[in-house]
Jmol script that loads the backbone (N, CA, C; Angstrom):
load data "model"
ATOM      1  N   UNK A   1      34.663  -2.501   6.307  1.00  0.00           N
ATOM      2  CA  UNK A   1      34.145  -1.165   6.448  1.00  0.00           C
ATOM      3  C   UNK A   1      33.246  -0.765   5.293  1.00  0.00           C
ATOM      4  N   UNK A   2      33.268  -1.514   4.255  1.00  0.00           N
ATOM      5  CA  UNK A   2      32.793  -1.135   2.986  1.00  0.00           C
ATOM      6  C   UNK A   2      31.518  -1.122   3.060  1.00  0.00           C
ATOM      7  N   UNK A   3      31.125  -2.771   3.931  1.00  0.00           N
ATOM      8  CA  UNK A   3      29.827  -3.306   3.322  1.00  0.00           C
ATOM      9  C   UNK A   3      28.430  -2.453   4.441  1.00  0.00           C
ATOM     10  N   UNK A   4      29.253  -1.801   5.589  1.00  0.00           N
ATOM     11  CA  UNK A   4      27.931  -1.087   6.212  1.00  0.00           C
ATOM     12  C   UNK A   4      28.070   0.008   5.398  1.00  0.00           C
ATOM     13  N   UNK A   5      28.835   0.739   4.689  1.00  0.00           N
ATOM     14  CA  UNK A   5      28.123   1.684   3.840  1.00  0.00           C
ATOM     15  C   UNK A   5      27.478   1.631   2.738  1.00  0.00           C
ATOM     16  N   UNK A   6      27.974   0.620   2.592  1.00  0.00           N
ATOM     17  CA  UNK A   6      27.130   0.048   1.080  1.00  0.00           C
ATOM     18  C   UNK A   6      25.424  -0.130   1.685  1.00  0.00           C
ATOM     19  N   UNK A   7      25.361  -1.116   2.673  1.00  0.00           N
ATOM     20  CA  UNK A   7      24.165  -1.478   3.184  1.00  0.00           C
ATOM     21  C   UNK A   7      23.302   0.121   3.575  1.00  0.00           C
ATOM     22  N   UNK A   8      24.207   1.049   4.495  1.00  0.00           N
ATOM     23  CA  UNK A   8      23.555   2.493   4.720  1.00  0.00           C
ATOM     24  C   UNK A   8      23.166   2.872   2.867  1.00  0.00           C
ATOM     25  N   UNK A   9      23.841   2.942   2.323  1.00  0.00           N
ATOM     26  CA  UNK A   9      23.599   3.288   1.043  1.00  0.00           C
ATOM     27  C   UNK A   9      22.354   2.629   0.247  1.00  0.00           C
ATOM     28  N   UNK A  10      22.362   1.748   0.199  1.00  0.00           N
ATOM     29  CA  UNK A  10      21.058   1.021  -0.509  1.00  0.00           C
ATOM     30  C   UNK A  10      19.962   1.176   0.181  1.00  0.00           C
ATOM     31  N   UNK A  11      19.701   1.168   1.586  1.00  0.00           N
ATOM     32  CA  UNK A  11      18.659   1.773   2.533  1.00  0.00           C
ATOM     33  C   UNK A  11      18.219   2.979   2.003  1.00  0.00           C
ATOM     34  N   UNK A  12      19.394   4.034   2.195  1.00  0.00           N
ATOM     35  CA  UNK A  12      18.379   4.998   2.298  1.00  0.00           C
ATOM     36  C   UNK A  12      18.571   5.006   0.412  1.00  0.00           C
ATOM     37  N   UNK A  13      18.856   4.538  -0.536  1.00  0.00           N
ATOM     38  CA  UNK A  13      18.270   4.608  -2.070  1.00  0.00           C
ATOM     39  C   UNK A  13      16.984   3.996  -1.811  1.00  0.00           C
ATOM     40  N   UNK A  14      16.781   2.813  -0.875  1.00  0.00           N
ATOM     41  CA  UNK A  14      15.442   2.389  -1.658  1.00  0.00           C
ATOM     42  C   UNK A  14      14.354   3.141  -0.218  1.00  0.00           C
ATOM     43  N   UNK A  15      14.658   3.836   0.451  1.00  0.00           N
ATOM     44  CA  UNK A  15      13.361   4.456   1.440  1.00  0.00           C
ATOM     45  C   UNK A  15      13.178   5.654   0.583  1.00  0.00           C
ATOM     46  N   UNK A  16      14.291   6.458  -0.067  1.00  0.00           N
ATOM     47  CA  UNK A  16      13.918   7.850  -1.178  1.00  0.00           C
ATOM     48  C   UNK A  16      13.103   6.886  -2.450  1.00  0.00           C
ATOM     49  N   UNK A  17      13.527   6.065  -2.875  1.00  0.00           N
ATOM     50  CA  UNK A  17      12.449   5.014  -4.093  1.00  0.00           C
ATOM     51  C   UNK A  17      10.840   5.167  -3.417  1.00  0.00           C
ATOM     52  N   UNK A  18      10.630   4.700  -2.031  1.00  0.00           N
ATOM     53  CA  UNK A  18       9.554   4.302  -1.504  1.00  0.00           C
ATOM     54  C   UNK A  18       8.645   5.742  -1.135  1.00  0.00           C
ATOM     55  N   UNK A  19       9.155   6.767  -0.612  1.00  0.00           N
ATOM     56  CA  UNK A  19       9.094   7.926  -0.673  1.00  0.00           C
ATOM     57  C   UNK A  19       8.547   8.576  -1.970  1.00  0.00           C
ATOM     58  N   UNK A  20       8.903   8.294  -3.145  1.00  0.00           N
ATOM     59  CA  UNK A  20       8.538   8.958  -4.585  1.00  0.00           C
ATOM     60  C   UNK A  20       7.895   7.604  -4.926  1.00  0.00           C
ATOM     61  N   UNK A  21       7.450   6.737  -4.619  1.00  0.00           N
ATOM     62  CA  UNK A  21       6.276   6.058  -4.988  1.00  0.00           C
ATOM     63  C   UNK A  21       4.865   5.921  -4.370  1.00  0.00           C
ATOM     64  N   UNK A  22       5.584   6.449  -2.919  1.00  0.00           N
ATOM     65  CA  UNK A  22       3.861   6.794  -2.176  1.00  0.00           C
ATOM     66  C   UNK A  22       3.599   7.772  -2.791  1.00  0.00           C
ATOM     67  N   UNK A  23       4.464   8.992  -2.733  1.00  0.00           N
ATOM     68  CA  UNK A  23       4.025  10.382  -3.275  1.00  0.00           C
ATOM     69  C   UNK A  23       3.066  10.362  -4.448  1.00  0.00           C
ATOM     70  N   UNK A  24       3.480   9.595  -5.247  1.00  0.00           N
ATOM     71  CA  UNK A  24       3.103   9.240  -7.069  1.00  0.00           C
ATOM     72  C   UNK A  24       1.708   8.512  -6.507  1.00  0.00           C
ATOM     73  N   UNK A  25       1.680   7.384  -5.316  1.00  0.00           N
ATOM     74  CA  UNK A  25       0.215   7.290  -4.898  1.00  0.00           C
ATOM     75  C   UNK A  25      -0.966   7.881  -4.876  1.00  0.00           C
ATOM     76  N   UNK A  26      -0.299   8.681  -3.614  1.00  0.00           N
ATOM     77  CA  UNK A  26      -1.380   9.851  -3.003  1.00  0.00           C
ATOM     78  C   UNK A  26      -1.652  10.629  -3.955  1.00  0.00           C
ATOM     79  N   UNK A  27      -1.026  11.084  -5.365  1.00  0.00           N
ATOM     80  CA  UNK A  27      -1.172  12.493  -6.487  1.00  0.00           C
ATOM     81  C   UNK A  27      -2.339  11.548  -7.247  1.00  0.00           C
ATOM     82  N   UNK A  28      -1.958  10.467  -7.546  1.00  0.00           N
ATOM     83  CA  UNK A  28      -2.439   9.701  -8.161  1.00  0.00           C
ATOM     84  C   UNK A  28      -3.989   9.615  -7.934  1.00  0.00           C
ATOM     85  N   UNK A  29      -4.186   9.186  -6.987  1.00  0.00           N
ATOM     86  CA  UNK A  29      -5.091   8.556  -6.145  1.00  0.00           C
ATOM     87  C   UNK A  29      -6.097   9.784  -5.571  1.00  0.00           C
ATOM     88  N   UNK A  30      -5.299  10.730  -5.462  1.00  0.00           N
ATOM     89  CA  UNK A  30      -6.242  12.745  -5.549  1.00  0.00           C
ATOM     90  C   UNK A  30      -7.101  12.710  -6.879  1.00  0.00           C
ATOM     91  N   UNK A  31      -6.501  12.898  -7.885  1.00  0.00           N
ATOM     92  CA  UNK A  31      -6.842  12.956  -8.983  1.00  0.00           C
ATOM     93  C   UNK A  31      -7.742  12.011  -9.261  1.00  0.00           C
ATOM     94  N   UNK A  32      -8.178  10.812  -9.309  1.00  0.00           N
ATOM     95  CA  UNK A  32      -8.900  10.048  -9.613  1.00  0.00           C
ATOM     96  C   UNK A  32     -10.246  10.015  -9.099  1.00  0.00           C
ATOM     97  N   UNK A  33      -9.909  10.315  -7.770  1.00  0.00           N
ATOM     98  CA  UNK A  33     -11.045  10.959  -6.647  1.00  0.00           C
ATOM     99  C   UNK A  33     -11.826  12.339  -7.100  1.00  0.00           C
ATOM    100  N   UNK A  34     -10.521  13.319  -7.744  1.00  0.00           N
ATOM    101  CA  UNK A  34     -11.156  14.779  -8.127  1.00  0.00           C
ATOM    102  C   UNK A  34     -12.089  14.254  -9.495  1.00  0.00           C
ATOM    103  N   UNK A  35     -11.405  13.388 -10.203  1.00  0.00           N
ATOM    104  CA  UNK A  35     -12.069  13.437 -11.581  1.00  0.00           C
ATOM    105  C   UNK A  35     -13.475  12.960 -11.252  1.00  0.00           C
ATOM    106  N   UNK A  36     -13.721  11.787  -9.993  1.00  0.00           N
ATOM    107  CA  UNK A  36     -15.029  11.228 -10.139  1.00  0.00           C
ATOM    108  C   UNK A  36     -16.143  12.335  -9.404  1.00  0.00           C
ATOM    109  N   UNK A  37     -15.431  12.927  -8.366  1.00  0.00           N
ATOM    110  CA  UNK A  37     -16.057  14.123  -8.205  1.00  0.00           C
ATOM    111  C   UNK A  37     -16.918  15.179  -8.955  1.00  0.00           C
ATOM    112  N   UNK A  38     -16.425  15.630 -10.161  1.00  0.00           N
ATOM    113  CA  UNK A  38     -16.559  16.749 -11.134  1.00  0.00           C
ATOM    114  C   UNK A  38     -16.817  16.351 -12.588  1.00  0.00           C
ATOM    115  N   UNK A  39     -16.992  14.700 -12.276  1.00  0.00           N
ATOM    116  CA  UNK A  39     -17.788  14.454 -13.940  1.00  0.00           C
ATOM    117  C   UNK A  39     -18.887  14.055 -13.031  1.00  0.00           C
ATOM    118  N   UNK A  40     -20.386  13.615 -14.062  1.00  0.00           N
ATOM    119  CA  UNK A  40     -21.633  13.349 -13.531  1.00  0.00           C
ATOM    120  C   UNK A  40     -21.731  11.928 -13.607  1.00  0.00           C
ATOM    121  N   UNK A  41     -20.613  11.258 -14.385  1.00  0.00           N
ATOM    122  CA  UNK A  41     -20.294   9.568 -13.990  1.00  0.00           C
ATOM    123  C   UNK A  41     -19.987   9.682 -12.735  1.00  0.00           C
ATOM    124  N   UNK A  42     -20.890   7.878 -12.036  1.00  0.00           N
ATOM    125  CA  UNK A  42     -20.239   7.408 -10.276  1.00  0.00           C
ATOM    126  C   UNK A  42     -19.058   6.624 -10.964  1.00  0.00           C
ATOM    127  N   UNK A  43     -17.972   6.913 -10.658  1.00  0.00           N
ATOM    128  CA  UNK A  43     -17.295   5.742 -10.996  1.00  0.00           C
ATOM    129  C   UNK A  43     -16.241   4.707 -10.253  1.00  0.00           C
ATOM    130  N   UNK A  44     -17.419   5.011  -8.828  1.00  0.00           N
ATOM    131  CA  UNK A  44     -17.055   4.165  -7.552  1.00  0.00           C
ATOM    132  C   UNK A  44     -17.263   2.414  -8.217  1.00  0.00           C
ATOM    133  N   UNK A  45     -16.376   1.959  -7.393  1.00  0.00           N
ATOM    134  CA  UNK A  45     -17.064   0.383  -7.665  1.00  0.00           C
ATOM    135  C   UNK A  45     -16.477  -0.461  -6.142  1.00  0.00           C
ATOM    136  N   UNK A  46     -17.281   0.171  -4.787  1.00  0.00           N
ATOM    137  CA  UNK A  46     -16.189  -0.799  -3.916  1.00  0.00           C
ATOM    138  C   UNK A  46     -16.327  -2.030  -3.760  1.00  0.00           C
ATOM    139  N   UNK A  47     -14.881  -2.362  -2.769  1.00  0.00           N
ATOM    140  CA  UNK A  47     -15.003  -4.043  -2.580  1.00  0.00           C
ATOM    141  C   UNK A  47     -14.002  -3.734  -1.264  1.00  0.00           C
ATOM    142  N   UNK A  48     -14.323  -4.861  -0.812  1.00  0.00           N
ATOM    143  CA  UNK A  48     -13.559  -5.056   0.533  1.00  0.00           C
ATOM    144  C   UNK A  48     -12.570  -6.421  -0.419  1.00  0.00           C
ATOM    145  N   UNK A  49     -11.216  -6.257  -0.271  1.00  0.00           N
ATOM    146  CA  UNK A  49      -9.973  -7.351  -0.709  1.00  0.00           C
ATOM    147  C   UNK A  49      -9.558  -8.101   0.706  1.00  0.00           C
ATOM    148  N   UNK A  50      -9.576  -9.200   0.682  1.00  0.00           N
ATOM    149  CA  UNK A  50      -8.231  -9.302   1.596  1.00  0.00           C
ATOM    150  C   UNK A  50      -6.636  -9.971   0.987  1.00  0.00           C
ATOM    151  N   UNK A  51      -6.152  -9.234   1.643  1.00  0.00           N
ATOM    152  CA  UNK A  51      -4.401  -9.560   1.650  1.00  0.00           C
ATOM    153  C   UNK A  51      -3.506 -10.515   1.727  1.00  0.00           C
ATOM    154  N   UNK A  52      -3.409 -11.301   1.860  1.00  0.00           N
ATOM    155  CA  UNK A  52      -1.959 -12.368   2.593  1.00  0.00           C
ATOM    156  C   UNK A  52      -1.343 -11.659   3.203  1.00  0.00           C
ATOM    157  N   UNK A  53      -0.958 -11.483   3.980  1.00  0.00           N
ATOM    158  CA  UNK A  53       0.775 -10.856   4.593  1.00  0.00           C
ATOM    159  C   UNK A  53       1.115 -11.771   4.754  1.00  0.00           C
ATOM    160  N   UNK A  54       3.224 -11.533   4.997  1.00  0.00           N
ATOM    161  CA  UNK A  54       3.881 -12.658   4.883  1.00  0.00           C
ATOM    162  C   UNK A  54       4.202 -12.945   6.181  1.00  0.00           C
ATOM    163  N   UNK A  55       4.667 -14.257   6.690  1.00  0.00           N
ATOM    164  CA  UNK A  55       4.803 -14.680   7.910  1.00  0.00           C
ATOM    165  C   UNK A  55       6.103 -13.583   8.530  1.00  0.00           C
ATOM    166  N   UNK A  56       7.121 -13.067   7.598  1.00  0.00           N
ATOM    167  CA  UNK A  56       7.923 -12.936   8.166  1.00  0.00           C
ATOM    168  C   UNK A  56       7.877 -11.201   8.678  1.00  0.00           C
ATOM    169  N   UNK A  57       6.767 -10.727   8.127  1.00  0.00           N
ATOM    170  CA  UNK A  57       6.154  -9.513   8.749  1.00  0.00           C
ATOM    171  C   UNK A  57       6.157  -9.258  10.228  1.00  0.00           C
ATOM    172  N   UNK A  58       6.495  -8.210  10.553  1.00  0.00           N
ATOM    173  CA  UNK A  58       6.743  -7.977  12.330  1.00  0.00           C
ATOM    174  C   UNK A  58       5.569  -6.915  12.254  1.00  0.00           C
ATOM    175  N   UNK A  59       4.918  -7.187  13.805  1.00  0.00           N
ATOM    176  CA  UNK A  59       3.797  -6.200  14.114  1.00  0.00           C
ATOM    177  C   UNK A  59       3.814  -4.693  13.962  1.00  0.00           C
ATOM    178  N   UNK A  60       5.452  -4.119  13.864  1.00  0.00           N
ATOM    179  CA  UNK A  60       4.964  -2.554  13.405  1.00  0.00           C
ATOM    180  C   UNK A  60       5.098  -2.920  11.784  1.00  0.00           C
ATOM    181  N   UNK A  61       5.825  -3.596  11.457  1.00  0.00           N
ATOM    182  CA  UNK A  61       5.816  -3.871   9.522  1.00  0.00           C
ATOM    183  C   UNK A  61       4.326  -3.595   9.354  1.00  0.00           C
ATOM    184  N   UNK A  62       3.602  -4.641   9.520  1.00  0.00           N
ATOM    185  CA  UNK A  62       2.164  -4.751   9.266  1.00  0.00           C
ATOM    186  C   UNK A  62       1.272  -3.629   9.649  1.00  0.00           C
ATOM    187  N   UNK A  63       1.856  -2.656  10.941  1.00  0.00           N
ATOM    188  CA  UNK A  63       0.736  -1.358  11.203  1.00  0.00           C
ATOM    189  C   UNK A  63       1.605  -0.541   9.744  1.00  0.00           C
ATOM    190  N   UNK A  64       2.446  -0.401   9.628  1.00  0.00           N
ATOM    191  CA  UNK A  64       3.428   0.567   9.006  1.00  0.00           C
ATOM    192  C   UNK A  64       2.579   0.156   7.363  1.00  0.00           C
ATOM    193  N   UNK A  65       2.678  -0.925   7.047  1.00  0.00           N
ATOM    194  CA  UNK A  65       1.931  -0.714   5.604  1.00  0.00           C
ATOM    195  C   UNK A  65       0.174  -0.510   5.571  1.00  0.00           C
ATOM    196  N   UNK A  66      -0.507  -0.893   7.323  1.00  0.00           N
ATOM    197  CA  UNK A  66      -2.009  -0.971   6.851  1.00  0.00           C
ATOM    198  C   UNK A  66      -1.900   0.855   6.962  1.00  0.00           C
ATOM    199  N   UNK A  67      -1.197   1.126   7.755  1.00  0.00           N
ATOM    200  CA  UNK A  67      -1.516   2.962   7.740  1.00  0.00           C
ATOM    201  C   UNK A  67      -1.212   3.767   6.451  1.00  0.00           C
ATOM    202  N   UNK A  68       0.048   3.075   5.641  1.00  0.00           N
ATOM    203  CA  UNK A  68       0.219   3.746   4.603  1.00  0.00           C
ATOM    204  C   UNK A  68      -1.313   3.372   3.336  1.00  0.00           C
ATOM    205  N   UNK A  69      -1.781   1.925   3.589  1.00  0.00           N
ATOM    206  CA  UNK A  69      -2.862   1.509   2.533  1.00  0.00           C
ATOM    207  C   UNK A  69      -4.139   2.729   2.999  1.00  0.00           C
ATOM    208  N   UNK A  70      -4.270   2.997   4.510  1.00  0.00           N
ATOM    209  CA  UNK A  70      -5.222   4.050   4.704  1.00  0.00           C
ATOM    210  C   UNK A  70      -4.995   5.159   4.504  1.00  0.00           C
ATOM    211  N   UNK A  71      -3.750   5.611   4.297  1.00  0.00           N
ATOM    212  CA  UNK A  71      -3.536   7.315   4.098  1.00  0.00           C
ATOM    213  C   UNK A  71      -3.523   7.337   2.918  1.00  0.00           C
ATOM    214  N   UNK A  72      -3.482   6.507   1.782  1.00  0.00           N
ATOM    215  CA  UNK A  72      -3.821   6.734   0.069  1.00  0.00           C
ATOM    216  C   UNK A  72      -5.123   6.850   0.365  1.00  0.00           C
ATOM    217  N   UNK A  73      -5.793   7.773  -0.723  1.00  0.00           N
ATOM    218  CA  UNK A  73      -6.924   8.417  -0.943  1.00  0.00           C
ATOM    219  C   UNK A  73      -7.932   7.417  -1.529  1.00  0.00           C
ATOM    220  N   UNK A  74      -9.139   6.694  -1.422  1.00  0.00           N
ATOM    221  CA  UNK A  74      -9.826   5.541  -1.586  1.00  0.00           C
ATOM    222  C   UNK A  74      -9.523   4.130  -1.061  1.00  0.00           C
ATOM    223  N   UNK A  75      -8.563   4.145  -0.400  1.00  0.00           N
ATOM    224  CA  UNK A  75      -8.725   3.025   0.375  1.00  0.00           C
ATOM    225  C   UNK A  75      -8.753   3.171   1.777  1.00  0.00           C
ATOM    226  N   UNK A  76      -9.069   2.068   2.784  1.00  0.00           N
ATOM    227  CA  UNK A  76      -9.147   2.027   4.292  1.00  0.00           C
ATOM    228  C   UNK A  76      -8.580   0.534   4.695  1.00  0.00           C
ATOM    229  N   UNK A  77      -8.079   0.195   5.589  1.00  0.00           N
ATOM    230  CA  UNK A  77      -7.552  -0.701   6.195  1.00  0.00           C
ATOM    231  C   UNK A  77      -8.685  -0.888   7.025  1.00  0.00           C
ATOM    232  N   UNK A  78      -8.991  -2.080   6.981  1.00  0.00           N
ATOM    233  CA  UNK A  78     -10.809  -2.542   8.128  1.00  0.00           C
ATOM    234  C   UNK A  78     -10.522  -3.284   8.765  1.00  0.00           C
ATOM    235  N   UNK A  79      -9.688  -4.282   9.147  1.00  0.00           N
ATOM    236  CA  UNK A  79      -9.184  -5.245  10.246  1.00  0.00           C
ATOM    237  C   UNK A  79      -8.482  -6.356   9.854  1.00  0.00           C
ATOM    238  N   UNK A  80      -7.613  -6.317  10.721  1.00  0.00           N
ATOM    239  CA  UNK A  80      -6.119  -7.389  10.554  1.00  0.00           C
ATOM    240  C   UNK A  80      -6.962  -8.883  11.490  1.00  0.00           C
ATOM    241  N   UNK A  81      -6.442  -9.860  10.591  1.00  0.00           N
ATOM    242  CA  UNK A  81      -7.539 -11.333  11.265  1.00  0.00           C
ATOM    243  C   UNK A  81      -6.925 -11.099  12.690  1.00  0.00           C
ATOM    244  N   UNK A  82      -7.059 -12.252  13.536  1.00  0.00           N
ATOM    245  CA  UNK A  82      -6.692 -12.712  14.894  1.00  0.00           C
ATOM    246  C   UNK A  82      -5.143 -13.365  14.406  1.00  0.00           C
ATOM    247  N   UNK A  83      -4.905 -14.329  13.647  1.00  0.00           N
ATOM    248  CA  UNK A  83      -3.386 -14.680  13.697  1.00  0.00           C
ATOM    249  C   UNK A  83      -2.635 -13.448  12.783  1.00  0.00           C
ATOM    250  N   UNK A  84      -3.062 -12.697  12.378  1.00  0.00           N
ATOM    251  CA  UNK A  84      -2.319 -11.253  11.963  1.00  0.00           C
ATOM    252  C   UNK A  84      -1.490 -11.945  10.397  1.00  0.00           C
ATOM    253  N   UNK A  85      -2.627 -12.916   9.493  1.00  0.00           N
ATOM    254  CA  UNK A  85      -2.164 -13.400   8.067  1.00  0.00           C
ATOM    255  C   UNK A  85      -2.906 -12.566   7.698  1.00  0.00           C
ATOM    256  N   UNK A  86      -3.695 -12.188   7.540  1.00  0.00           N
ATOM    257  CA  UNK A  86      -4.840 -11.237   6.844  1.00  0.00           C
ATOM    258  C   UNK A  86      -5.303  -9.803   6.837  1.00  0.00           C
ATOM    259  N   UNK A  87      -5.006  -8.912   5.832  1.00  0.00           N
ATOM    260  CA  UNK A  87      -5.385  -7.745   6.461  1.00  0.00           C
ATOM    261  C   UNK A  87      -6.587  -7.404   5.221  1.00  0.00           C
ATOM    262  N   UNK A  88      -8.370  -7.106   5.783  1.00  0.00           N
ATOM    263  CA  UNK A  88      -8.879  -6.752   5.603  1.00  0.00           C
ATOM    264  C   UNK A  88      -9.264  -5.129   4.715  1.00  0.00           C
ATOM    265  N   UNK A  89      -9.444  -4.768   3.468  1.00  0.00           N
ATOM    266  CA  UNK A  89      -8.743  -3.553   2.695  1.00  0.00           C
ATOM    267  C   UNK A  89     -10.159  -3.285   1.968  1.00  0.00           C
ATOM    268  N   UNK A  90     -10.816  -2.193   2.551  1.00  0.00           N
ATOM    269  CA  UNK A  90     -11.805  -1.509   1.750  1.00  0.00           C
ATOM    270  C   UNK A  90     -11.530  -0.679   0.635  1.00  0.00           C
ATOM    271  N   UNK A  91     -11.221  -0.837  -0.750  1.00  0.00           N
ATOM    272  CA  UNK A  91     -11.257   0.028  -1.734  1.00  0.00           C
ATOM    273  C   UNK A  91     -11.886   0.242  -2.692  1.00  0.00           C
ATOM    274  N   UNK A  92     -12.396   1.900  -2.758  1.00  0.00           N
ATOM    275  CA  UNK A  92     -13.511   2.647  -3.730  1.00  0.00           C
ATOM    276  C   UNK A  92     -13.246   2.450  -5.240  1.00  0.00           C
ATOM    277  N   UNK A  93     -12.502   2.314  -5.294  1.00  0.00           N
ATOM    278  CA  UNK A  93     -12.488   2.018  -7.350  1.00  0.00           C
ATOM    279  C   UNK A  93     -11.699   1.009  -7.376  1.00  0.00           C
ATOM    280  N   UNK A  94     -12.687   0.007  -7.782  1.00  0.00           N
ATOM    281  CA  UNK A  94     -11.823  -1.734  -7.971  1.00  0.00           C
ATOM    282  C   UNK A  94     -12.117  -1.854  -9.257  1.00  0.00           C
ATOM    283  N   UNK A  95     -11.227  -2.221 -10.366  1.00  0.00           N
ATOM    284  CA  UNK A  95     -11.261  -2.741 -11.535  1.00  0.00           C
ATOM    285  C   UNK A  95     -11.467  -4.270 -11.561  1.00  0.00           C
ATOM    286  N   UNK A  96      -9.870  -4.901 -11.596  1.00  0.00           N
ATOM    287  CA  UNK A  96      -9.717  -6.522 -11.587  1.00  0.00           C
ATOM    288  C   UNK A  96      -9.127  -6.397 -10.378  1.00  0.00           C
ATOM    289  N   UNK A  97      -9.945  -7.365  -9.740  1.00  0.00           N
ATOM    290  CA  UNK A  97      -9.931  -7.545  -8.051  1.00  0.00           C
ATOM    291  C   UNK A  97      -8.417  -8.032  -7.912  1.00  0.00           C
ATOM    292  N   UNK A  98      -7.751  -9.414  -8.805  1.00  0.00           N
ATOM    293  CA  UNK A  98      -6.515  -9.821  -8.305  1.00  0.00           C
ATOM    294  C   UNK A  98      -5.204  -8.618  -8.909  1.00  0.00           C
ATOM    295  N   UNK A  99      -5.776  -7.608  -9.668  1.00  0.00           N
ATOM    296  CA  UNK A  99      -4.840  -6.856 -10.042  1.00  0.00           C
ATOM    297  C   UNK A  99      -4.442  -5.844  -9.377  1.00  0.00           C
ATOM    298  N   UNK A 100      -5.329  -5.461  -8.697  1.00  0.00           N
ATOM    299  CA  UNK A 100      -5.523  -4.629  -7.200  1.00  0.00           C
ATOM    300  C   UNK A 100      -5.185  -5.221  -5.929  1.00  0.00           C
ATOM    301  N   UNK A 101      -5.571  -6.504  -6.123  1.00  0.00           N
ATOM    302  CA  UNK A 101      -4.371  -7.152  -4.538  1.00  0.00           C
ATOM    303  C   UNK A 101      -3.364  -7.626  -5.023  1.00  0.00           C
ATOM    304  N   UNK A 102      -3.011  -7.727  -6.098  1.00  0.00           N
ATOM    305  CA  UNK A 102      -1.373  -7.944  -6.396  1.00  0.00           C
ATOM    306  C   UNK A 102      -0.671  -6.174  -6.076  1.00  0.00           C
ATOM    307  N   UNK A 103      -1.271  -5.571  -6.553  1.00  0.00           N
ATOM    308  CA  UNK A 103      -0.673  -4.055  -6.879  1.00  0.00           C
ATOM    309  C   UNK A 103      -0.325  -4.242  -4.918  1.00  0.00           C
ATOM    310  N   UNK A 104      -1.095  -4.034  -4.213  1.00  0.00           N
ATOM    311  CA  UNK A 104      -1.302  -3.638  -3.009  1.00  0.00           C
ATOM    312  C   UNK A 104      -0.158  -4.937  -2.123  1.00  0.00           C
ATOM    313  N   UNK A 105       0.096  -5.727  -2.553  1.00  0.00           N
ATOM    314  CA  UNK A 105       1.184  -6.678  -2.430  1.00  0.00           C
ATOM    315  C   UNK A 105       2.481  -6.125  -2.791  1.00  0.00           C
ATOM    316  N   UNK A 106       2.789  -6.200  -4.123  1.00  0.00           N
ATOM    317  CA  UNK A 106       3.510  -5.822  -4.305  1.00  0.00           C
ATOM    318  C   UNK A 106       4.123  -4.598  -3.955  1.00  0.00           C
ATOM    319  N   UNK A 107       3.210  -3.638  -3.682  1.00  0.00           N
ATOM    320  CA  UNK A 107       3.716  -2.300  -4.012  1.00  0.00           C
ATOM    321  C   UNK A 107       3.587  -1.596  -2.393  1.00  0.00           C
ATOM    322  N   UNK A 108       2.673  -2.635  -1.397  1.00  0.00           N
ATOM    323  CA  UNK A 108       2.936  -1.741  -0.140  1.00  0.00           C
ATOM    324  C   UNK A 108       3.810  -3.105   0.622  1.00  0.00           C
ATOM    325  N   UNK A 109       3.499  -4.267   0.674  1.00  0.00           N
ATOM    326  CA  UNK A 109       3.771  -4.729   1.662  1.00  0.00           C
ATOM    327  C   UNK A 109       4.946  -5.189   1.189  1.00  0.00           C
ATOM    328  N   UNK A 110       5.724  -5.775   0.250  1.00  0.00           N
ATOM    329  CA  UNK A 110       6.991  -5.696  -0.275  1.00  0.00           C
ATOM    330  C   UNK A 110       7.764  -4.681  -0.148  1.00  0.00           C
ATOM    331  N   UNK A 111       7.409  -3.592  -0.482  1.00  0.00           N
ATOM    332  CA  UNK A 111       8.558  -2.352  -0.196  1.00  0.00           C
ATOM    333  C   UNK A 111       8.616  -2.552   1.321  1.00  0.00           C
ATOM    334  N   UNK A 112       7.414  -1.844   2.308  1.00  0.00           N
ATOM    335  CA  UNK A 112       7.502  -2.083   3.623  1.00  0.00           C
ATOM    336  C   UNK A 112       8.638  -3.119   3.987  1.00  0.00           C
ATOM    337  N   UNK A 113       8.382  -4.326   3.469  1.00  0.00           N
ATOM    338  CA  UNK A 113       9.645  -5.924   4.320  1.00  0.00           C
ATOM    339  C   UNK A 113      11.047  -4.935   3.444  1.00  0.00           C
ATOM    340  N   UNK A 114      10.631  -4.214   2.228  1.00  0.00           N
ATOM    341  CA  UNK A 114      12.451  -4.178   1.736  1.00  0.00           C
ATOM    342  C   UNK A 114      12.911  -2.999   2.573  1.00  0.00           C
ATOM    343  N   UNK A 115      12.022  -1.976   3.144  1.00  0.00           N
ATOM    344  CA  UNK A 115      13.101  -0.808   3.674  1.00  0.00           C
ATOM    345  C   UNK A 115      13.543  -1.278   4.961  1.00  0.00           C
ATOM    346  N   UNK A 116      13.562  -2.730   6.083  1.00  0.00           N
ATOM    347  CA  UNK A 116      14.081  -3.164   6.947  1.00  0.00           C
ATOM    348  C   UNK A 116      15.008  -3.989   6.829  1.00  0.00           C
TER     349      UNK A 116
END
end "model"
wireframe off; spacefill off
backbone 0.3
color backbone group
């Protein structure tokens, strides 16, 4: 009896984790947008990335993180390949390209596989 509450328990700890880290996204990701807005620096630099996803990704997993990569503020989700390994990621302020598809690894499509 223990271990489904334990399991209910760690769920919903790490979907409230995932919850206050999109949030911290989107504030994030406002702001960076407002600042380039309202100084007279462009300090766009886009690039289209692509992704890996992992094999063991299920077809709403994969809509569920490209919608969350499009609802943060400077990026867009542009098309998932034909065998659905690849997801195509337009984003407006790229620094170091692999530090930005690690971030976007780590931080959407990892959480996404951990809250199932």
């Amino acid at each position: 009896m223990n271990k489904p509450k334990l399991s209910f328990v760690r769920k919903t700890i790490a979907r409230i984790q995932f919850v206050g880290f999109y949030l911290k996204e989107i504030i994030k990701s406002n702001f960076f947008i407002l600042w380039d807005v309202i100084t007279p620096k462009d300090l766009t630099r886009p690039s289209i990335l692509s992704v890996d996803i992992p094999e063991e990704m299920t077809p709403t997993q994969i809509l569920l993180a490209s919608n969350l990569v499009t609802m943060t503020p400077g990026t867009l989700s542009l098309e998932l390949t034909a065998d659905s390994r690849k997801l195509l990621i337009h984003i407006l302020y790229t620094g170091d390209i692999e530090a930005t598809r690690n971030h976007i690894i780590q931080n959407y499509v990892h959480r996404v596989l951990s809250l199932s």
